[in-house]
Structures are given as C-alpha cells and as structure tokens.
SETIPA-665400 format. One record per residue (C-alpha): z, y, x; residue in one letter. Coordinates in pm, whole numbers, padded with zeros to 5 digits, always signed. Each point is the difference from the previous one (the first is absolute). Layout:
N
ZYXA/...
END
This chain:
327
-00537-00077-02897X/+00162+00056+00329X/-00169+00253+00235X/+00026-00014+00381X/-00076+00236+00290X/-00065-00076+00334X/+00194+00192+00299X/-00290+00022+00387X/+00114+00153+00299X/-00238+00047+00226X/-00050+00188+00403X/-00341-00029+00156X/-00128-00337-00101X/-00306+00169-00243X/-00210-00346+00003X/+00299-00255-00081X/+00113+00272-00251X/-00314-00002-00188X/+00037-00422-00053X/+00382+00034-00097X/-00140+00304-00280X/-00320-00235-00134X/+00285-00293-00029X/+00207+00213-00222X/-00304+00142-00187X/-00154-00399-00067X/+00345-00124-00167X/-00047-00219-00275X/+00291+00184-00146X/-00053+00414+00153X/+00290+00179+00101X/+00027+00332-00263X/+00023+00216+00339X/-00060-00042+00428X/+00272+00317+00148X/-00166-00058+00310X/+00219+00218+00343X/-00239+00082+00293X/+00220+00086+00263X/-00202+00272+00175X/-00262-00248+00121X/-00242+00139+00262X/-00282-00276-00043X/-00175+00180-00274X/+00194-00191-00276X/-00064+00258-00261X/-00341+00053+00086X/-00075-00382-00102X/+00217+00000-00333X/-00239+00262-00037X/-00319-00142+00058X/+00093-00295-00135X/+00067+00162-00371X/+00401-00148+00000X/+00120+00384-00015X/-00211+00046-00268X/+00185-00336-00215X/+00236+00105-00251X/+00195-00306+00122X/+00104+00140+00352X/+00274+00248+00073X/-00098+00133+00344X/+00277+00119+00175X/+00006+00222+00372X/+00297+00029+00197X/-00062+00325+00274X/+00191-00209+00268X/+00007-00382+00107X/+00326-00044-00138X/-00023-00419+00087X/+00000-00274-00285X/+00354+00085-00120X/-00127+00347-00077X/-00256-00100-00149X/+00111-00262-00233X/+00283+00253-00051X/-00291+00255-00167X/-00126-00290-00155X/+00317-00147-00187X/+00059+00379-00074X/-00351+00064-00180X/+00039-00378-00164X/+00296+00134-00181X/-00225+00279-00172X/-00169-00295-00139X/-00025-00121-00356X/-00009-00374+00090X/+00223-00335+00019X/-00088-00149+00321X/-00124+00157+00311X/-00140-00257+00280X/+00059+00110+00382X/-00228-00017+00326X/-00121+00119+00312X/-00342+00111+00013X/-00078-00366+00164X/+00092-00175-00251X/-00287-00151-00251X/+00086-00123-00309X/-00079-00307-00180X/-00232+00014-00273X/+00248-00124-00260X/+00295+00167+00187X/+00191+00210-00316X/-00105-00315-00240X/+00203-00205+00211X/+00305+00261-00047X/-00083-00007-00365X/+00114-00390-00035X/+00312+00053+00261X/+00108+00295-00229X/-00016-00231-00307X/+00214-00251+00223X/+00258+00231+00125X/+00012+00278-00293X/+00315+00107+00177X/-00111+00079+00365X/-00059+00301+00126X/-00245-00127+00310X/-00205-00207+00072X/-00219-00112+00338X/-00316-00181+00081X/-00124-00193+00243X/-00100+00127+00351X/-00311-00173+00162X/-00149+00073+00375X/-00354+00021+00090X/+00004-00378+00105X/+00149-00109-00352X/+00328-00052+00086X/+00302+00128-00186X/+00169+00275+00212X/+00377-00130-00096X/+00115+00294+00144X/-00020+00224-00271X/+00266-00167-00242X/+00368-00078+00033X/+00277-00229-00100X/+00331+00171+00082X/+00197-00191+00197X/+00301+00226+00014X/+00061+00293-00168X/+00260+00173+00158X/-00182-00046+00359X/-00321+00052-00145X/-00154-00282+00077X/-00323-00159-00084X/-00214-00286+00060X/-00384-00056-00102X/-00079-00187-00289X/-00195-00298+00089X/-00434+00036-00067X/+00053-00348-00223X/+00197+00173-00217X/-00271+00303-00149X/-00094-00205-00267X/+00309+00027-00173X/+00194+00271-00206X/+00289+00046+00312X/+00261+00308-00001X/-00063+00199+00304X/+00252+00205+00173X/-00188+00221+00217X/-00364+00104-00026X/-00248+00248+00254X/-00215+00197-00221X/-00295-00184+00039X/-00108-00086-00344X/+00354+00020-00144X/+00040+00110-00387X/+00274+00186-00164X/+00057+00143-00357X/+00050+00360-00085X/+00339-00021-00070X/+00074-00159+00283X/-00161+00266+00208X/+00185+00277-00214X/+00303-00216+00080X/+00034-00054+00386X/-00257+00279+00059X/-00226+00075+00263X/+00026-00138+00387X/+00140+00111+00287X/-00253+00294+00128X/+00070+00078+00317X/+00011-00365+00182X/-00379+00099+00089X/-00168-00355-00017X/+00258-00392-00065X/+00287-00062-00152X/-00073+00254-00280X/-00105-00305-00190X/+00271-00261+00078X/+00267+00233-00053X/-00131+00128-00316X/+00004-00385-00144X/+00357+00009+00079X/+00053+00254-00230X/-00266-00166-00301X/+00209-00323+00067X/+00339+00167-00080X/-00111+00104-00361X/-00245-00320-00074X/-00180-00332+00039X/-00344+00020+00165X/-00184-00287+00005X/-00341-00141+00148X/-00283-00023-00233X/-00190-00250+00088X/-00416+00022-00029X/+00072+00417+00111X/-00171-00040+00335X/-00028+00305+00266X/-00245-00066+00288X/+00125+00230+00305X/-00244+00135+00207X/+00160+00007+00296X/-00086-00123+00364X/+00378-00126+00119X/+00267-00075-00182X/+00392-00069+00012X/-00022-00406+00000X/-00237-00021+00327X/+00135+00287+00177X/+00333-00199-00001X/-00216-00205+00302X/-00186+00277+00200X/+00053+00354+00026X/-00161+00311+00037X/+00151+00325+00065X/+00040+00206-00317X/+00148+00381-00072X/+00127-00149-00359X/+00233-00211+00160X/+00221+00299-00002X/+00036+00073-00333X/+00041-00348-00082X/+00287-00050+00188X/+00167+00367-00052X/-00037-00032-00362X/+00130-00396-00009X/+00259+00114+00128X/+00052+00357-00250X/-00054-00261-00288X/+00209-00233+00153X/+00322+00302+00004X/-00073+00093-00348X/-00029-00325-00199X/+00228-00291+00217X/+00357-00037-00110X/+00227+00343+00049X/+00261-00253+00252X/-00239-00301+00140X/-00276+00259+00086X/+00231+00113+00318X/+00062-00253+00215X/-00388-00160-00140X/-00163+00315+00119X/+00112-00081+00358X/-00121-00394-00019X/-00363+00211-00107X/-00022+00232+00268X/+00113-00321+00271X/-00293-00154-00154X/-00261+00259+00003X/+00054+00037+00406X/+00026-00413+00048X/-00303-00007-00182X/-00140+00180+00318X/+00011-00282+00232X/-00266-00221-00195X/-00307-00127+00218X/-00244+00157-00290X/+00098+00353+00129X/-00062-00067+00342X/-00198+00305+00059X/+00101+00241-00253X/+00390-00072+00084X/+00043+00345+00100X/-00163+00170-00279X/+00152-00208-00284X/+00338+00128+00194X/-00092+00373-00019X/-00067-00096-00389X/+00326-00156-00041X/+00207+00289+00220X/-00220+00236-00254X/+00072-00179-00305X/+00379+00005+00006X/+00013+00346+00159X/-00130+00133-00307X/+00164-00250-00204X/+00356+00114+00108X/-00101+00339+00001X/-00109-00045-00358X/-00349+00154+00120X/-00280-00150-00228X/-00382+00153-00021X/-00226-00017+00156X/+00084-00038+00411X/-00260+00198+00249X/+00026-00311+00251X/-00154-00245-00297X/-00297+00189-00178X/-00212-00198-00143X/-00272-00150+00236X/+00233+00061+00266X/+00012-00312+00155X/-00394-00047+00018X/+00083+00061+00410X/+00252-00267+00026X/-00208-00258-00186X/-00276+00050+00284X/+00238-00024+00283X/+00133-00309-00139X/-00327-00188-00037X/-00097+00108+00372X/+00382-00154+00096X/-00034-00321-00198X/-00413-00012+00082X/+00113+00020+00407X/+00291-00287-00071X/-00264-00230-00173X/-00291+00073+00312X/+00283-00094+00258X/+00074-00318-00203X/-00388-00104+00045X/
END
C-alpha cells in the first residue's frame, strides 16, 4: 500500500491553520506524516498546536524556521524534510488550504490511471464554490513560457497540466528526489510555477478528478483581474516572472521576448483599473526589474509583508471621494 505525506506552510494565520490540520487529520485515506514549516509566526501559532494536542500527534512534523524566510523558504525546508521521508507521495499546501475529505483516495484511483506520472493536481475551489482556474496550466509555448488556464468545465476529467501553484498539488518521491526542492529565496510567487516547469520536464502530471482543495482565501487571481487593490506581493510576482522567465524560455527567443515583457509590464500601467494606485504599481515595476537585472532576489526592505496595509487605506479614501463626487 502506497503511503503519502502531506507538505503545510504556514505564517500567522493560527485559526485557518487549525481547519487546513483537522482536514488532513479526517482523510478517509490519512497521510503517514504532516512536516508542517511555521515560518516564525508571531500570532501565537505554536501556542495553539499546543493547546490544541496536534504537537502532541505522532502524525505531525512541526517544523520552526528562526526568520520569516517567505513561502519559497519555507516550502524549501519543507521539500527538504519531505525527502527524509519514508513515503511515495507527498501532497503540498499553504496553511489555507483545507482538504477534501476523500482528497488522497482520489489520488489513489489517478495513480492506478497514470502508473507512470510523477504528479498529479486537484481541483482548486473559492469560498463562493467556484473553481479558481488559476491554479492550473496548459502550456501554450514552451520556449516563451507561456501558459493559459485550463477551462473550470474541464475538472472533471483526467487532463495533463503544464503548470501548477502549490495549492493542493501532489508529487511522488522520486519525483521530488528528481527535480528537487524549489527555488528558496524568491520570498513568496513564482516559487511554485517555476518549480512545475521543472516537474514537467521529467513527467506527465495530470488532474485527478474528485481531489478537491477548498482555498480559504478572501481575493483571488480571477476577480482581481477586474478591480485592484494595492499589494506588496506584486513585487515578487513580477521580479520572479521574470527570473523564471530568464532561466527556463528558449536560450535565443528569450532575448528579443524579454523586451516585448518588460514593454508590456509598463503598458499595462495605463489601464483605468489602476487609476489611483498608477504611481505605486510604477515604483513596483521600477523595483521589480531593478532587482531583476541586478540579479537581486530576497526578500526587498521596500515590500515586507503587510507593507502595503497604508496604501490600501489611501486608496479606498481616493476611490470613496471619486464615488461621493459622482452622487
């Protein structure tokens, strides 16, 4: 019988924490181990694991980093305990991220399907039900790297995926032994999409469909496409697209491509949606590719986490004043 472990991150979110631990301990089919990577929370994390007996379970690997070293850190420790394991699979998550009850049983029939992939993913749903089609990728061209979302009609099918965010994605040991462990020192995005890159080079992952994740989040990709809100991440998202972008694109093509990207990124300034944030999505993007030319990755003191709490307030008072004059 195959035995599976399951891969958390997690950074000051104690309470949704707690429901993504009780959906891995209620499996129909329990994962052998939980390596679990706090990264230096400050919201008492520990202290509830404690209360709440989970340090105590046999099942869960508790891990501390001394430092918020961002998710790629973390899932770097993670992916670097998994390896110590003696399992098959390994399952992979942020700490928001609540399983479905029959979650690894699902994986268990896709395996018997595909006996020669090395990964498989699962289905993504928001709050509201939806599918976040966000999360999975048909490649559209390799040597540009580019990708397109797989359509929400589709999940109920056994499709190949191309890229894959760690939310609820599943890989085999030797597949982790094989690529190894993710980029550590993007801080937080990309970590994940680049790392599928590298899965997809050495073998087929697949959707397994009936392996549902239900994300716990309060925004996500597909409606922020139609509003916006100013955000410190957007930083590393587009500094490390673009470090991703150098390392896997075509050695030739990636030259004169990189400078269609960067055109982009700026035109993409103009848009009505950033009305009021148009100068602090251009300090992002001036940031972004600073760093990205000087091959500077890490974390950046001008984008800590939280950092952009500030902005988010002066940009409801902007848009709140617009609306009032419009009355």
């Amino acid at each position: 019988m195959l035995k599976y472990a399951a891969l958390i991150v997690t950074f000051n979110r104690k309470d949704k924490l707690v429901k993504a631990l009780d959906s891995l301990l209620s499996q129909s089919i329990l994962p052998e181990k939980i390596v679990l990577v706090d990264n230096a929370s400050t919201d008492g994390t520990q202290d509830m694991l404690k209360a709440g007996g989970y340090l105590d379970n046999e099942r869960l690997q508790f891990i501390e980093l001394p430092t918020n070293v961002g998710g790629s850190g973390g899932f770097y420790a993670a992916f670097e305990a998994a390896k110590q394991l003696d399992v098959d699979w390994v399952s992979i998550s942020d700490d928001d991220a609540n399983f479905g009850p029959d979650y690894f049983a699902a994986m268990a029939k896709a395996i018997d399907r595909h006996p020669d992939a090395g990964g498989f993913t699962s289905e993504v749903k928001l709050p509201d039900g939806r599918i976040d089609v966000t999360h999975r990728f048909h490649m559209i061209d390799k040597r540009l790297l580019l990708w397109r979302e797989i359509p929400a009609e589709n999940y109920d099918t056994d499709f190949k995926v191309d890229g894959f965010t760690f939310v609820g994605s599943f890989l085999s040991m030797h597949t982790i032994k094989e690529v190894d462990s993710p980029e550590k020192d993007f801080f937080i995005w990309w970590d994940d999409l680049d790392y599928s890159v590298r899965v997809t080079k050495t073998t087929d992952v697949y959707n397994a469909p009936g392996a549902v994740i239900n994300h716990d989040t309060p925004s996500n990709a597909m409606d922020l496409k139609h509003s916006y809100h100013p955000d410190w991440r957007n930083y590393y998202g587009t500094r490390n697209m673009f470090f991703a972008f150098w390392k896997n694109a075509h050695p030739v093509l990636k030259y004169p491509y990189l400078l269609y990207k960067i055109a982009r990124l700026y035109l993409n300034l103009v848009s009505p949606r950033l009305k009021y944030g148009r100068k602090y999505e251009l300090f992002t993007a001036n940031q972004a590719m600073k760093d990205f030319f000087r091959g500077k990755k890490g974390l950046n003191e001008h984008f800590l986490p939280g950092s952009s709490k500030q902005r988010e307030a002066e940009y409801a008072e902007k848009v709140a004043a617009e609306q009032s004059k419009m009355k």
